[in-house]
N, C-alpha and C positions, 0 to 999 in steps of 0.2 A: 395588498401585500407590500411589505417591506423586504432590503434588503437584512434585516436584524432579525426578521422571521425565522432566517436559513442558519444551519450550521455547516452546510455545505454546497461547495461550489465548485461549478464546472466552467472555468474560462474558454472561449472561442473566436476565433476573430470569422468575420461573413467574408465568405469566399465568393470569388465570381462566379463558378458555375452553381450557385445558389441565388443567385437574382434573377431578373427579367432586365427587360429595356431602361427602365427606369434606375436598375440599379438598387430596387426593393425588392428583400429576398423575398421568393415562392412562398406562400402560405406553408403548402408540406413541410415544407424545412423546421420549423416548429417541432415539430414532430417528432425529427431526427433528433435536433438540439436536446430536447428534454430526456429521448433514450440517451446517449450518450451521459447525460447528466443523472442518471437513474445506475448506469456501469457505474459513474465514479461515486454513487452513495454505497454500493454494495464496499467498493473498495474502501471508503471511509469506515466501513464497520469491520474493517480487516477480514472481509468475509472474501476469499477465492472466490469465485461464482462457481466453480466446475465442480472442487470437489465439498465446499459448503454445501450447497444442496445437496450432492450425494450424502453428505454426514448427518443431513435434515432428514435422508427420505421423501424428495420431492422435487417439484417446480414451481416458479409461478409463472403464471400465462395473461398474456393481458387482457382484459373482458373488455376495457370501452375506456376510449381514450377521448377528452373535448380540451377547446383550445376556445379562448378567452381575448381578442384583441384589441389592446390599447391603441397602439402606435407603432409603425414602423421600421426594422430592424433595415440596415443599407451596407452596400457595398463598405468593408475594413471596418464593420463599426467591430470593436470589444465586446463582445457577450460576455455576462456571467448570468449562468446559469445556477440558481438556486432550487435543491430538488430537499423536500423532507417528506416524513408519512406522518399524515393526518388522522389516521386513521389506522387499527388493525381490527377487523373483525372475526368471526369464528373461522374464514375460510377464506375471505378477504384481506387485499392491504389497499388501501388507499393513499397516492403519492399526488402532490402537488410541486409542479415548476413553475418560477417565477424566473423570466427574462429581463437583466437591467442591462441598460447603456449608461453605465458610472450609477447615477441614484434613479434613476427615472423608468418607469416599470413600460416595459413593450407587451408583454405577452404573458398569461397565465395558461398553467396547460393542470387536468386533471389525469391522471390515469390511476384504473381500478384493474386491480390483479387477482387471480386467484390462488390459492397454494393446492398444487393436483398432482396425482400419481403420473410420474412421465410415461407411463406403460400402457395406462387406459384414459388420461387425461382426466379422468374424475376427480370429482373436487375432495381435499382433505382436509382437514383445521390445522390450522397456521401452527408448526411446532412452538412450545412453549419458550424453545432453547431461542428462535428466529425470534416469536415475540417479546421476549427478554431484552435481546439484542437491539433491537430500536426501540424500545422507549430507553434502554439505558442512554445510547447512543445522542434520543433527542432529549433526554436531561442533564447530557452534554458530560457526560461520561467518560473515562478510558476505555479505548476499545481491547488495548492489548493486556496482559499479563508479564512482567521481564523476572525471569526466573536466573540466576547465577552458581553452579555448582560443580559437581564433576562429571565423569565421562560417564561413571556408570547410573548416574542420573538421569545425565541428560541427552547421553549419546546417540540411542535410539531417535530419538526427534532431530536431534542434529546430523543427523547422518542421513534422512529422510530428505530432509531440506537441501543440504549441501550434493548430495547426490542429484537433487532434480535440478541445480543452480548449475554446477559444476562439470558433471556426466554428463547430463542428458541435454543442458541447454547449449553449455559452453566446448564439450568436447574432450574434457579432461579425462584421462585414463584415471579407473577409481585405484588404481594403486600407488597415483600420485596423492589422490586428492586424500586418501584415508593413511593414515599411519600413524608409527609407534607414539610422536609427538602429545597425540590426544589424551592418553593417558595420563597422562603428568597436568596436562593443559587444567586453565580455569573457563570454562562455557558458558555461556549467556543464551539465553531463548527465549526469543518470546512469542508469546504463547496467545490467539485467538479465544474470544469467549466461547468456543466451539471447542476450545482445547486442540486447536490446530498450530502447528509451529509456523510460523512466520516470517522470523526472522531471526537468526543464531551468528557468532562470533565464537573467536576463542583466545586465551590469554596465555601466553609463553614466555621462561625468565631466560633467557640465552646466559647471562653469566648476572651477578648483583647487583642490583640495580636496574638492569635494563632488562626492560620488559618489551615485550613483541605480540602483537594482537597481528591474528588471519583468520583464515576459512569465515571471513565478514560475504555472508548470503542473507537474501529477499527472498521473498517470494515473488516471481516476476509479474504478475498482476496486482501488484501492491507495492509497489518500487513507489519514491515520490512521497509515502505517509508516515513519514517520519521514525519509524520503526528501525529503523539500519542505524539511525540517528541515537535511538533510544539505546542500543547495543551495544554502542561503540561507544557512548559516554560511559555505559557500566562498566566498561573492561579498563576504560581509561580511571575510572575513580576506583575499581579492585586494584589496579597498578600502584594506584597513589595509594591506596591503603596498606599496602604492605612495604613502601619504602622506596618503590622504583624511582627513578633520577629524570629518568627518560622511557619513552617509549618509540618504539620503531615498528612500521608495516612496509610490508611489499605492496602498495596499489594498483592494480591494474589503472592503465592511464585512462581509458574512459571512465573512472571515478574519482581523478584527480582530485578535481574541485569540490565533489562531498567533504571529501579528506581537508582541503585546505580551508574549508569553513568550519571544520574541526577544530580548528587550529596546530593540523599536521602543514609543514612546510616540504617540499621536495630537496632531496641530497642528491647530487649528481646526475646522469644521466637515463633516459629510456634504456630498459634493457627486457630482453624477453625470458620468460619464465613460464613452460609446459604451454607453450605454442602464441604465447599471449604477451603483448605489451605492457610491461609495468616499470617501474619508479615507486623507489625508494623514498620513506614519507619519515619523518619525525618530530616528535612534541614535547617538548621539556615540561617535566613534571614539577619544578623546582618553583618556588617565590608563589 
């Protein structure tokens, strides 16, 4: 195995309560490493795990797991953990992990899955929509869909999302979060090969010229894939499309630095907004 094999990767650093005396991690730990690295393929395919499967009708269950070893993983080394599927069968998936330190291969791990009714645990055939989904994925694929329109398009899904983002994770009363604003607004969503929302924005002209993008939500198991990323360019190129000069956001400050890799800049100072720390961000549309 190569590291060019993988389109996806799980970084880790070996912690101490993962070694022995020696300071060579546990056999078991393998193990762990590759599940971990088996979550973040799911997340790579923009799939939830919670409510994907519910949208499949199923689970998968692991049937039999082997482990392959090179060489020696040690106290602080860098893992990357590379995880793809080799394999789908009628009722099967088959995933292989490849463990590097920088190029140099330590560990292969096999694990075989089944797709079964979570209710009786019986095996089913792999849904056509889940088998779609990884070979697209491993022909190196878009995972998402970004859709751009109005409220009565796309409001229903944006309002799903922003509701489990906003309500339920963060606390916001939804009669902050939802109002008259959206109507008028320009929305962005994007959208899972499962037809699940993922990731929604929205676009606002406070006066000519200046434009204002919010309600920027994730999905919180999928935070990190570039999707928030993919939203906030569209709102910022709708902006420049219609002539905006500038555009302005309220960020909450634990997302400062998304924003400034944006190339949004902070104006002024922290200030709180429906119970939360945010700063005021802006980005010249102009040259």
């Amino acid at each position: 195995m190569q590291r060019s094999d993988f389109r996806c990767f799980h970084r880790l650093r070996v912690r101490w309560s993962e070694v022995d005396i020696q300071k060579i991690v546990f056999n078991a730990h393998y193990l762990t490493y590759a599940d971990c690295a088996m979550t973040e393929y799911w997340r790579a395919l923009a799939l939830p795990y919670e409510t994907g499967m519910q949208a499949l009708g199923g689970e998968v269950y692991l049937k039999k797991a082997s482990v392959e070893y090179h060489a020696s993983a040690r106290l602080d080394d860098l893992l990357d953990v590379g995880m793809r599927c080799a394999r789908v069968g009628t009722t099967s998936l088959v995933f292989e992990a490849s463990m590097f330190a920088g190029d140099r291969l330590l560990v292969t791990v096999e694990l075989v899955y089944v797709f079964a009714d979570p209710a009786t645990q019986t095996k089913r055939a792999v849904p056509p929509a889940l088998r779609a989904m990884i070979e697209h994925f491993e022909a190196g694929g878009e995972m998402v869909e970004l859709r751009v329109g109005d409220w009565a398009t796309l409001g229903r899904d944006a309002t799903a999302l922003r509701t489990a983002v906003f309500v339920q994770e963060q606390g916001i009363a939804p009669e902050i979060e939802l109002d008259a604003l959206d109507a008028t607004a320009v929305h962005a969503v994007a959208y899972n090969r499962l037809g699940l929302p993922v990731a929604t924005g929205r676009l606002l002209q406070d006066a000519p010229g200046e434009a204002r993008i919010g309600r920027m939500a994730v999905d919180r198991v999928l935070r990190g894939q570039r999707w928030g990323r993919m939203v906030l360019d569209a709102l910022v190129q709708a902006a420049r499309a219609r002539g905006d000069a500038q555009v302005t956001l309220h960020a909450q400050c634990s997302a400062e630095a998304f924003y400034r890799r944006a190339g949004f800049e902070a104006a002024g100072q922290p200030y709180e907004e429906a119970g939360i720390a945010h700063i005021t961000m802006r980005r010249s549309l102009q040259g």
